[in-house]
C-alpha positions as CSV (number, residue, x, y, z in Angstrom):
1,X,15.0,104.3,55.4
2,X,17.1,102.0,52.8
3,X,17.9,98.6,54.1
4,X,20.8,97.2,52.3
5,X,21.4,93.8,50.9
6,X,25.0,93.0,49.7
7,X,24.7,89.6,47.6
8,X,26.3,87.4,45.2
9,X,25.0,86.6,42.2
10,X,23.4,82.9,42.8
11,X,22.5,84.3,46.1
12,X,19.3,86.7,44.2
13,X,16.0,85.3,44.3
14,X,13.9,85.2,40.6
15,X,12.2,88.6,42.0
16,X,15.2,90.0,43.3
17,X,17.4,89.5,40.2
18,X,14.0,90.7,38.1
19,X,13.4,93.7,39.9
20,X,17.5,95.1,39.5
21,X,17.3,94.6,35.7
22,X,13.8,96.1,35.4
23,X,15.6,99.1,37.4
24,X,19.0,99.1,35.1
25,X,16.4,98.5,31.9
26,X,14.2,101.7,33.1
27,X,17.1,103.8,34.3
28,X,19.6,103.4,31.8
29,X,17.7,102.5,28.7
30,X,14.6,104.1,28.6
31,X,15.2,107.4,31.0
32,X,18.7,107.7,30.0
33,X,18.0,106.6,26.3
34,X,20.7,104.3,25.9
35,X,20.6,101.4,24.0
36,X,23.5,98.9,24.6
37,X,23.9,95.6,25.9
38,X,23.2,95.7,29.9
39,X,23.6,91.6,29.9
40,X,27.1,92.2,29.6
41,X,28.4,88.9,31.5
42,X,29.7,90.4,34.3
43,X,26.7,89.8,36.6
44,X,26.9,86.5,37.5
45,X,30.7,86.6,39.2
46,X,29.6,90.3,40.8
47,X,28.6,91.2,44.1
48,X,25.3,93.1,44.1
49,X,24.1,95.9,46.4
50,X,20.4,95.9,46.8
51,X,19.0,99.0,49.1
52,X,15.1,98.4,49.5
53,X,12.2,100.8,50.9
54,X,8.9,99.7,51.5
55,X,6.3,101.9,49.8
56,X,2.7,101.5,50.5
57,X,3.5,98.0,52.6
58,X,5.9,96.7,49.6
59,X,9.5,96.1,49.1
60,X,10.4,98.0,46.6
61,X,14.2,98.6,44.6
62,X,15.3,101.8,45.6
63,X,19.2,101.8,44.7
64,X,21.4,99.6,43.5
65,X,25.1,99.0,42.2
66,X,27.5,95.8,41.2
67,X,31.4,95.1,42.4
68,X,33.4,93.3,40.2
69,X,36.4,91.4,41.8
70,X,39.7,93.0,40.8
71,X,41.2,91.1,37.6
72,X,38.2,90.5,35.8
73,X,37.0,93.6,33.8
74,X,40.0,95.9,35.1
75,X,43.1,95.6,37.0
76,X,41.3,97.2,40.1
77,X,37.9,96.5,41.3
78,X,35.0,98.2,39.5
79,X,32.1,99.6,40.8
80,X,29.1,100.0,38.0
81,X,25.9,99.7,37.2
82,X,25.0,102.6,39.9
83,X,21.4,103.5,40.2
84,X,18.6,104.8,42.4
85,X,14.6,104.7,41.2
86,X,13.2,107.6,40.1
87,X,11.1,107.2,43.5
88,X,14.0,107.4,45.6
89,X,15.8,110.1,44.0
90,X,15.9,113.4,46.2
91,X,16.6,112.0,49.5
92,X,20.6,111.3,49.6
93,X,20.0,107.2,48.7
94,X,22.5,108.2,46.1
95,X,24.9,109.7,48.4
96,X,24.0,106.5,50.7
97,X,24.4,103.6,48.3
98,X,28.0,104.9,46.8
99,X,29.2,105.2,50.2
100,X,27.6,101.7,51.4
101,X,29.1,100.4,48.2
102,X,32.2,101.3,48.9
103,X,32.1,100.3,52.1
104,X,31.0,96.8,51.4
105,X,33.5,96.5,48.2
106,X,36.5,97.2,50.6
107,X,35.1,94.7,53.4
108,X,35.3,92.2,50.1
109,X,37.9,93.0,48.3
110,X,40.7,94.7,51.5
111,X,43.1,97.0,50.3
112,X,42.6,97.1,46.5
113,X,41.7,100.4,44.2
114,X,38.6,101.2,43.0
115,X,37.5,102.0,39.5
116,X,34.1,103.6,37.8
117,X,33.1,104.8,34.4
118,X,31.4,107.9,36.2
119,X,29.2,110.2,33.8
120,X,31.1,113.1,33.6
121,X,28.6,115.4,34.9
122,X,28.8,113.6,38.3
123,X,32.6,114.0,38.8
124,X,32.2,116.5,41.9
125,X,30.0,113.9,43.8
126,X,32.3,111.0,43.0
127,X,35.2,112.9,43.8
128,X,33.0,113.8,47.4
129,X,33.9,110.3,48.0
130,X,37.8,110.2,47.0
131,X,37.7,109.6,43.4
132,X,40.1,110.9,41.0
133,X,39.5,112.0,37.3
134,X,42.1,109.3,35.7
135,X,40.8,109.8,31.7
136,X,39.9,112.0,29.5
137,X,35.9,112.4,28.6
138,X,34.7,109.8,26.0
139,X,31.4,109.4,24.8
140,X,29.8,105.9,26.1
141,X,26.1,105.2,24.6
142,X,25.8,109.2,24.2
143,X,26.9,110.6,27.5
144,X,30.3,111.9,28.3
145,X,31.8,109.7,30.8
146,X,35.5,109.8,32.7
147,X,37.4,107.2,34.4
148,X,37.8,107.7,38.0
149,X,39.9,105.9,40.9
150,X,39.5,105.6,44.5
């Protein structure tokens, strides 16, 4: 069981904010091997999604994404930064967090679009969810990604 936390920015604890950028840093840097700039300054006006699991009497990170307000990195929303642990892959959290995501992103932001970078090999799940392919591939940090909107 995932229990979700949808928060702002100043609204992370110290270990809260520590434990999502250990995730991104272990998730997209070193199992993804990609090395760019994850302190992008988009964090600290986004909304964060936080889905915790206890393992062996711990909270633990399980899945995680950010929602950036509509007007600030794109003319729609953006979803980004979507990840679950390697210990909570397997189980549908993935499945779970896009569609809490959404979920809270519309609750926040009514009535807008929603954008993603998706990687392109997980076009069929995003599209699951009412995404539509609207670029061609492009290479980001060595994995072919597309633009999708929802």
């Amino acid at each position: 069981m995932i229990n979700w936390e949808w928060r702002h920015f100043d609204e992370l604890s110290g270990a809260d904010l520590y434990a999502v950028m250990a995730s991104r840093q272990d998730v997209f840097i070193l199992e993804q091997t990609c090395l760019y700039p994850d302190l992008d300054g988009y964090d600290q006006g986004a909304h964060h999604l936080l889905g915790w699991h206890t393992v062996d009497g711990a909270r633990v990170l399980a899945a995680y994404l950010r929602c950036i307000a509509p007007g600030v990195k794109f003319d729609d929303m953006s979803l980004g930064r979507v990840l679950t642990t390697k210990g909570a892959r397997g189980g549908g959290s993935g499945r779970a967090l896009v569609a809490e995501g959404i979920a809270c992103a519309e609750r926040q932001y009514p009535g807008q679009r929603i954008r993603i970078g998706a990687q392109q090999h997980l076009e069929a799940f995003y599209a699951s969810f009412g995404f539509a392919t609207v670029s061609e591939p492009y290479d980001e940090d060595g994995i072919m990604h597309i633009d999708m909107l929802r």
